[in-house]
C-alpha positions in Angstrom: 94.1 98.7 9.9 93.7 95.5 12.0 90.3 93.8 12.9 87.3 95.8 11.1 89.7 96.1 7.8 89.9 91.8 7.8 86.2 91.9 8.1 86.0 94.0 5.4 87.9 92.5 2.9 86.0 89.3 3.7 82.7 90.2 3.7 83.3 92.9 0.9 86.3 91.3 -1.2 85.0 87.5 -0.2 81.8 86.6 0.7 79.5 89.1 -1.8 81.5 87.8 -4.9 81.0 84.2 -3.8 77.6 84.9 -3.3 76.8 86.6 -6.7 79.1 84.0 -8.4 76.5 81.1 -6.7 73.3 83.8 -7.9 74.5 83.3 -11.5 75.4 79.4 -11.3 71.2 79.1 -9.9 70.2 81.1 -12.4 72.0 78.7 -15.3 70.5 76.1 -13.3 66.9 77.5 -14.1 66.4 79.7 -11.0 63.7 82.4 -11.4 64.9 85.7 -11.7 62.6 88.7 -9.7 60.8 90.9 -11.0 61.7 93.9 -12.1 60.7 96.5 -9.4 61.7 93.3 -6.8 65.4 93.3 -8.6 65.4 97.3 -8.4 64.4 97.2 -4.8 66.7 94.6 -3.6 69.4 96.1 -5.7 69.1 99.5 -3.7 68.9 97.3 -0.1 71.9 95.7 -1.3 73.5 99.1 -2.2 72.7 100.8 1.3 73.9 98.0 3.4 77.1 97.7 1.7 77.9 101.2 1.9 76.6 101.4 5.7 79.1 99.2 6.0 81.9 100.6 3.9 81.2 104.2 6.3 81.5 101.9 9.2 84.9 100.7 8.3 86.3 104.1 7.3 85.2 105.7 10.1 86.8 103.3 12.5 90.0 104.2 10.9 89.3 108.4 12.0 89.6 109.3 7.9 87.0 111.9 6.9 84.0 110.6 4.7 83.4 113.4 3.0 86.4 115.5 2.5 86.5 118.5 0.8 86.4 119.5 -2.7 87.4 121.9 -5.1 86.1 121.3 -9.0 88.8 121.4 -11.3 89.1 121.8 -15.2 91.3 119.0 -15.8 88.7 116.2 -13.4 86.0 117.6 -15.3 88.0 116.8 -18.7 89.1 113.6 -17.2 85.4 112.8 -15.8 83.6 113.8 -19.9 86.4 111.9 -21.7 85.8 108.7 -19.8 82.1 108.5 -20.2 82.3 109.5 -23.6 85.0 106.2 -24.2 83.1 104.2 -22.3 79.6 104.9 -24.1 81.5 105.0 -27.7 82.8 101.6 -26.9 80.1 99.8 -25.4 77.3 101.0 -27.5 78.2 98.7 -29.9 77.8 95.8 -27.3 74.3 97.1 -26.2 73.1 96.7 -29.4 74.2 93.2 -29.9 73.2 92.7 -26.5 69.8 93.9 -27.4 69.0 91.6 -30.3 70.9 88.8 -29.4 70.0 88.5 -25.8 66.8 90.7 -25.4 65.3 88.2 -22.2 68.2 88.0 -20.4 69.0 91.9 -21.2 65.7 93.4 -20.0 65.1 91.6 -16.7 67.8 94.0 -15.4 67.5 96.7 -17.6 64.2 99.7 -18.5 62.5 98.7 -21.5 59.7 101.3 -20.3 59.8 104.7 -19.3 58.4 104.6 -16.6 61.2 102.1 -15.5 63.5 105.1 -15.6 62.9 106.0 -12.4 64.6 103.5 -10.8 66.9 102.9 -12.9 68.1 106.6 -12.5 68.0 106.1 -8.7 69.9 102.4 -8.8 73.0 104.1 -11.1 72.4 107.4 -8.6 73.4 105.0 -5.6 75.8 102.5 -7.1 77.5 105.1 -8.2 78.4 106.3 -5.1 78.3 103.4 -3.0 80.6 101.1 -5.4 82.9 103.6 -5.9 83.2 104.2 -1.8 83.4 100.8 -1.2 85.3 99.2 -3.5 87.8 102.4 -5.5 87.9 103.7 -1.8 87.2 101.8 1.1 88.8 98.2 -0.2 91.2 99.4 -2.2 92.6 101.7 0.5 92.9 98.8 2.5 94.7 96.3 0.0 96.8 99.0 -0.4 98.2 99.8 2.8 98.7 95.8 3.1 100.1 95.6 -0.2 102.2 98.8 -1.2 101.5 98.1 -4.6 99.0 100.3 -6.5 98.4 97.6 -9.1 98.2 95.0 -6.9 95.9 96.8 -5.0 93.6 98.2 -7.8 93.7 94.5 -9.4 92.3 92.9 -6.1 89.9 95.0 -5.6 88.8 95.1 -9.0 88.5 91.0 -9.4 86.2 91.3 -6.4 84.0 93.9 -7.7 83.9 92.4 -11.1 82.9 88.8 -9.3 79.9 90.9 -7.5 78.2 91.4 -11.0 78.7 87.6 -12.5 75.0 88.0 -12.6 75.7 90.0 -15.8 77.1 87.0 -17.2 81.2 86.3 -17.3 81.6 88.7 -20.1 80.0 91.2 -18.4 82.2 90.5 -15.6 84.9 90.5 -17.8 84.2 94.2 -19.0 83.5 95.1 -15.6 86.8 94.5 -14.6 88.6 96.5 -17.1 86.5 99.2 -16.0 86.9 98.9 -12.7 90.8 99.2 -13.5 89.9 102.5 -15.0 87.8 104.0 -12.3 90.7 103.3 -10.1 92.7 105.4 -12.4 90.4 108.3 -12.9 90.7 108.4 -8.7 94.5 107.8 -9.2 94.6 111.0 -11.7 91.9 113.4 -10.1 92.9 112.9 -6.3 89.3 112.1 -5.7 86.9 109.7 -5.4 83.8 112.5 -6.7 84.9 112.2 -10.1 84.6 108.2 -10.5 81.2 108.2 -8.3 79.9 110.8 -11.2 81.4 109.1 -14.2 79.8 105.8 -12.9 76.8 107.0 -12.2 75.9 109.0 -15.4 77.8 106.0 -17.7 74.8 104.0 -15.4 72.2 106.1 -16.6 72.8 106.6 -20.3 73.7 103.0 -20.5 69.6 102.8 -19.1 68.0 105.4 -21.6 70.7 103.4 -24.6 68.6 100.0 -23.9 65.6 101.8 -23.4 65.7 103.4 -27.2 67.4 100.4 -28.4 64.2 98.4 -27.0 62.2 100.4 -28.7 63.2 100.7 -31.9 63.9 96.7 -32.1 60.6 96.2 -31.0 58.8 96.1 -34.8 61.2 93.9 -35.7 61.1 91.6 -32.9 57.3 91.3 -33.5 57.8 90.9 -37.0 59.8 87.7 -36.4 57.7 86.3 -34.0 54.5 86.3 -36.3 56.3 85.1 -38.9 58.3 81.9 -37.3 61.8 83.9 -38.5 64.7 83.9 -35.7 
């Protein structure tokens, strides 16, 4: 893994970090954030060219892209019980989320239903693109430079948590625990399927969570407002 690997690693483990990292420090500055269906659309540009490239990589390596797989019982268990831990233990943070943080919250989140649409089709391709590019392609390559599974799943997990600072550095804090555990749902199934499905649908529910959360905060957040409270 010589030249197009190093490239990766930058561009992938480097440069998009650094770059979200800077997105976040403008936005504490007072930068505007996009608009919604703008920040869904980029969001899904973003997505595509980073897994274009993440293809590009593996396939100048001669590994299959899509290789072949057989469902099993035990990745499907694997797969339900992770998504079920990671809703259980981060619903309690979407509601505080939710009435502590509602602005910052819903410029990146539905709080409409029609909203859903995207949002489905932004957790649809993260999910897969992510967990290629980072649980497979990067990883893969700090590993075979660094024989160490930890070290490897660590790297690569800094750097993916560093490409969402824009959630904010607990956010990215979260993100990187659970980037430790996608790496071990790959380690344990044999397969990067499983993680792209347990990302994707964790994505998803997380949306319609925020969505009914929005909604039925909404009373009260009006309530407040015409009556001074906070």
């Amino acid at each position: 893994m010589g030249v197009p690997a190093t490239i990766y690693i930058f561009l992938i483990g480097v440069i998009l970090p650094g770059l979200c990292v800077r997105s976040y420090f403008a936005l504490k500055a007072g930068g505007r954030f996009p608009r919604k269906p703008g920040y869904f659309k980029n969001t899904l540009i973003s997505l595509g060219v980073i897994l274009a490239l993440a293809i590009a990589t593996w396939k100048s390596f001669g590994l299959p892209i899509f290789p072949t797989y057989t469902i099993r019982l035990k990745d499907v268990a694997i797969g339900v019980g992770t998504i079920v831990v990671f809703a259980l233990v981060m619903y309690p943070r979407w509601k505080y989320k939710v009435t502590h943080s509602r602005e910052e919250v819903f410029r990146r989140v539905p709080q409409a239903a029609n909203e859903m649409g995207w949002w489905i089709a932004v957790s649809a391709t993260a999910g897969f693109a992510e967990e290629f590019a980072y649980r497979g392609v990067l990883f893969g390559i700090l590993i075979y430079r660094i024989p160490n599974w930890w070290a490897a799943a660590l790297l690569s997990a800094l750097s993916f948590a560093l490409a969402h600072a824009i959630q904010g550095w607990s956010g990215a804090v979260i993100i990187f625990f659970m980037s430790i555990v996608f790496q071990g749902v790959v380690l344990f199934t044999g397969t990067l399927y499983v993680a792209m499905a347990v990302h994707a649908l964790y994505d998803i529910i997380a949306g319609f969570a925020y969505l009914r959360l929005y909604k039925q905060t909404l009373p009260q957040v009006s309530t407040s407002a015409a009556t001074g409270v906070v």
